[in-house]
VEXDREN-2710 file (C-alpha; in Angstrom, 1 decimal):
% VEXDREN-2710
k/r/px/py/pz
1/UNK/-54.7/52.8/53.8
2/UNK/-55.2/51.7/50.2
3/UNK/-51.6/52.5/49.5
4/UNK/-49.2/50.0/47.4
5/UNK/-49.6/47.6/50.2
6/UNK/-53.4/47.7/51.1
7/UNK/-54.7/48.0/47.8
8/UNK/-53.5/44.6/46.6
9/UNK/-55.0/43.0/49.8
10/UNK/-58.3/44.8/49.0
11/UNK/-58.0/43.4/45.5
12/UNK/-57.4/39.8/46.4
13/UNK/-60.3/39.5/49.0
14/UNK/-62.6/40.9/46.6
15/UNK/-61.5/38.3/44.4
16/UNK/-62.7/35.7/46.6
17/UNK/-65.7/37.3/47.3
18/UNK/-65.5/38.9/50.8
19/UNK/-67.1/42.6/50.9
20/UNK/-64.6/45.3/51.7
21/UNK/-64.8/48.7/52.9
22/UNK/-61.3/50.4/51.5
23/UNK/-60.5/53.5/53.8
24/UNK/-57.9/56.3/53.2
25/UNK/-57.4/59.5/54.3
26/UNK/-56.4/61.1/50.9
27/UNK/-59.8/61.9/49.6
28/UNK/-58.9/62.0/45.6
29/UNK/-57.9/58.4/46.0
30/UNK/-61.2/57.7/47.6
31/UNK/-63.6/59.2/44.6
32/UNK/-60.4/57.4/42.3
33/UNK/-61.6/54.2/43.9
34/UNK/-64.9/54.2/43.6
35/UNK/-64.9/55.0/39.9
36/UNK/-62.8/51.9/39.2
37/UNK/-59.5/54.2/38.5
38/UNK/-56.3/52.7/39.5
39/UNK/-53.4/55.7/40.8
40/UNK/-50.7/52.8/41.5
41/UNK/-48.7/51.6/38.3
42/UNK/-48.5/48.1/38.8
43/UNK/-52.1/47.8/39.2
44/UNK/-53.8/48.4/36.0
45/UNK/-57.3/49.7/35.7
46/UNK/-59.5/47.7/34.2
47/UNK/-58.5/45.2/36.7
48/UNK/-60.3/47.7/39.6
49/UNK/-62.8/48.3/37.2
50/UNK/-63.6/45.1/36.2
51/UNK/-64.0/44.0/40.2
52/UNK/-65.9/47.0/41.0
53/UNK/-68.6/46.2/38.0
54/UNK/-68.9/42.6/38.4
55/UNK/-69.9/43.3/43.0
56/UNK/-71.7/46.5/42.4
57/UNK/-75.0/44.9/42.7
58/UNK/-73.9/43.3/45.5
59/UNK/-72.4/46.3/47.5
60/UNK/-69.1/44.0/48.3
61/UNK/-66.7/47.1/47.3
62/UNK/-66.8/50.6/48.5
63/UNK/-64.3/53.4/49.4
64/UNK/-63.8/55.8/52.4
65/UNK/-62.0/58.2/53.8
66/UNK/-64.7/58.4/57.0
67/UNK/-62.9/57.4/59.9
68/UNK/-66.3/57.0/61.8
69/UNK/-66.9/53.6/58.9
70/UNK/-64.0/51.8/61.0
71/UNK/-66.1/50.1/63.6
72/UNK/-68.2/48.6/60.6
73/UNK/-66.1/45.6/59.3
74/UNK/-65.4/42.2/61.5
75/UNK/-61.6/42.5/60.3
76/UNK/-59.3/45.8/60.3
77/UNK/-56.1/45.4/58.8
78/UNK/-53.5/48.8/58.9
79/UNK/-51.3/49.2/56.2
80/UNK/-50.0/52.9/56.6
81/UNK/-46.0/53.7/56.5
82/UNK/-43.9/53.9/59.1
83/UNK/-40.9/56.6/58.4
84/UNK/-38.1/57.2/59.9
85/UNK/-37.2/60.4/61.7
86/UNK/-35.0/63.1/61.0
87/UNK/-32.7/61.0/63.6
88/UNK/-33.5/57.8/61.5
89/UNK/-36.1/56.9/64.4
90/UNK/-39.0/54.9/64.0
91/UNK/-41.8/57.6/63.3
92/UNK/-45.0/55.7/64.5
93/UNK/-47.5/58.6/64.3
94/UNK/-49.6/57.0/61.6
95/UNK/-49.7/53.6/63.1
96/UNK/-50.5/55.4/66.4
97/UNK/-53.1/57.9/65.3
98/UNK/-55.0/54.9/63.1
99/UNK/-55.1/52.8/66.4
100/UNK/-56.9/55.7/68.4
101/UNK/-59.2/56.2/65.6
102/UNK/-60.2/52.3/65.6
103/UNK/-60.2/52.3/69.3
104/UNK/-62.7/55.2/69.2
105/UNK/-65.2/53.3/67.2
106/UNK/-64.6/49.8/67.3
107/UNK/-67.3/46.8/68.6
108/UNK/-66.2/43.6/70.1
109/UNK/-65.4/40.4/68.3
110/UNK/-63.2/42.6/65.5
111/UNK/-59.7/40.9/64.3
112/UNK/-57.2/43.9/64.5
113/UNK/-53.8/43.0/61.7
114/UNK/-51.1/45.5/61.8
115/UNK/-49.2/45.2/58.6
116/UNK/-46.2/48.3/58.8
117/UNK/-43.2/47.2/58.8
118/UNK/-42.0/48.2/62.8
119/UNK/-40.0/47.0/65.6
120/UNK/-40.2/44.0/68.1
121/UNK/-42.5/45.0/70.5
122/UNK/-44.9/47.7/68.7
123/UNK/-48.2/45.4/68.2
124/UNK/-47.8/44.5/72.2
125/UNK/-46.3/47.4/73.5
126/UNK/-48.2/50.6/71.4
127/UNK/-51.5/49.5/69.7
128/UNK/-52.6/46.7/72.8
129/UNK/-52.9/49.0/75.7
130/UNK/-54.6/51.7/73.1
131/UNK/-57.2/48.7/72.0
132/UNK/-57.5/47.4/75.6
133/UNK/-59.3/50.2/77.6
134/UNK/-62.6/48.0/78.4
135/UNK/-62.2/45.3/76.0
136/UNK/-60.4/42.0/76.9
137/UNK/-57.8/41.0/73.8
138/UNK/-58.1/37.4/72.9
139/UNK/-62.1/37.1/74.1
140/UNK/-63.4/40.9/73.1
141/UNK/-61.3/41.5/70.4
142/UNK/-58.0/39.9/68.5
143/UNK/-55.2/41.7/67.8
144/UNK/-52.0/40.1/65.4
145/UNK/-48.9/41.6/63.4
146/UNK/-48.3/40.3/59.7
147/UNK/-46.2/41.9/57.7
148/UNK/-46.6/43.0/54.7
149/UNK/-45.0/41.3/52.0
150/UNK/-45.3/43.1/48.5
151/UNK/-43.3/42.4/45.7
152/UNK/-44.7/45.0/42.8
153/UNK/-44.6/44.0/39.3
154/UNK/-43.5/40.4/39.9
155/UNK/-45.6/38.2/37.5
156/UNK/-44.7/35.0/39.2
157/UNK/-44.7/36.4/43.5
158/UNK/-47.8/38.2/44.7
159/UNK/-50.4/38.4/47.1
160/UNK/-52.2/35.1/47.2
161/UNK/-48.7/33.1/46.8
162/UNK/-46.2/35.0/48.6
163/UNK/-46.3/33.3/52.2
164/UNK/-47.5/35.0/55.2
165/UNK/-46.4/35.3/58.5
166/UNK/-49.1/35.3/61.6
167/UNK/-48.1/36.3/65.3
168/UNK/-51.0/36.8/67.4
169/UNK/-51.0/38.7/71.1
170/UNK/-52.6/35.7/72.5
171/UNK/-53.4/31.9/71.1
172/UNK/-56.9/32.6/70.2
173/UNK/-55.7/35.9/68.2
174/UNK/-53.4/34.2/66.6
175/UNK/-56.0/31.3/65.2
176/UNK/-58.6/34.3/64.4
177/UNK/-55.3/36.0/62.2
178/UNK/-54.8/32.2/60.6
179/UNK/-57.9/31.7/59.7
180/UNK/-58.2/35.1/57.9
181/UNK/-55.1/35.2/55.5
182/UNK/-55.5/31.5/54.8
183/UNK/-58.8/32.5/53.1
184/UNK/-56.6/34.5/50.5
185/UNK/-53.1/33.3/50.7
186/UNK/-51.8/30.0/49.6
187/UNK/-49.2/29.6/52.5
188/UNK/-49.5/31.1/56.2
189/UNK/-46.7/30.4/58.5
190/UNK/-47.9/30.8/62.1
191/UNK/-45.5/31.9/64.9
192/UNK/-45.0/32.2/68.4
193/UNK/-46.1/36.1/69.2
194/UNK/-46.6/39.4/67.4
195/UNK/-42.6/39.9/68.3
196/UNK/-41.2/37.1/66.7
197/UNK/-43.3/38.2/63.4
198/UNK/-42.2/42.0/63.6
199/UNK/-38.7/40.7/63.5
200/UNK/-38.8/38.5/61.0
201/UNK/-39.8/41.3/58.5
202/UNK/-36.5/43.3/60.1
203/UNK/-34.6/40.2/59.3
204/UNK/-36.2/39.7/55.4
205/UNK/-35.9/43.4/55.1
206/UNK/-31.8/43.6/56.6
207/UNK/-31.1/40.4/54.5
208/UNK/-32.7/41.9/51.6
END
């Protein structure tokens, strides 16, 4: 979703000239996108506009909320939230329910990122046996966990320079999630599986 999360990453691979489909399910952010209208404070407007005019011609921006458009792009990468419960649970429905919509509709060679800040175990345990049914992870399709790591506002810290973490379900995930973020961040920090990075976000997050 193009929320306060994936609307800086959508931002920042623009910049650097990859062509981005932006998907949400709220519909007035959708037509807000595609007229260049920023609804998120720290991101002022003529930036989106300026973006959106200078690729127009080139079709390298466009907005969505069509859930059948998520088998079009090589690279998916979820950023929706992850509440608690009314038993301060983890409430995965969105991460869940976005995962069946890209299993419906997906094609084989596409890099899946979860982004939401979860527990150990989510990326292997919930969205791989959802992705799995008749594709192979690591040879049909790659699936990693990278935290998000947003720091609104902060003039010195943000997307392209705060480092990223990579765990990937298998090795050859996890050098198809490298190779993405280094494109557009300065440092990516590589780790041992999707668990270790899901905890390390607890850790920033507990230590924060």
């Amino acid at each position: 979703m193009c929320g306060y999360v994936g609307l800086p990453l959508v931002l920042r691979f623009c910049e650097v000239g990859f062509p981005v489909l932006g998907f949400d399910t709220d519909a007035h952010k959708v037509k807000l996108l595609n007229r260049g209208e920023s609804y998120i404070k720290h991101i002022p407007a003529p930036r989106l506009a300026a973006l959106l005019q200078l690729q127009a011609g080139q079709e390298q921006f466009a907005a969505t909320h069509d859930q059948s458009r998520l088998g079009e792009p090589d690279v998916l990468i979820i950023c929706v939230p992850t509440p608690l419960t009314s038993k301060r649970e983890p409430d995965l429905k969105y991460v869940e329910s976005t995962t069946r919509h890209v299993a419906a509709c997906r094609w084989p060679g596409q890099l899946i990122s979860l982004e939401s800040t979860t527990y150990p175990g989510t990326t292997a345990e919930l969205l791989l046996p959802i992705l799995s049914s008749n594709f192979k992870v690591g040879e049909d399709f790659f699936l990693v966990f990278s935290p998000e790591r947003e720091d609104p506002g902060n003039p010195t810290y943000h997307v392209s320079t705060i480092p990223k973490v990579v765990g990937g379900v298998t090795p050859a995930c996890l050098a198809h999630g490298v190779a993405l973020y280094s494109q557009v961040i300065d440092r990516v920090i590589p780790v041992s599986s999707t668990q270790v990075a899901e905890m390390s976000k607890l850790l920033e997050n507990i230590y924060r």
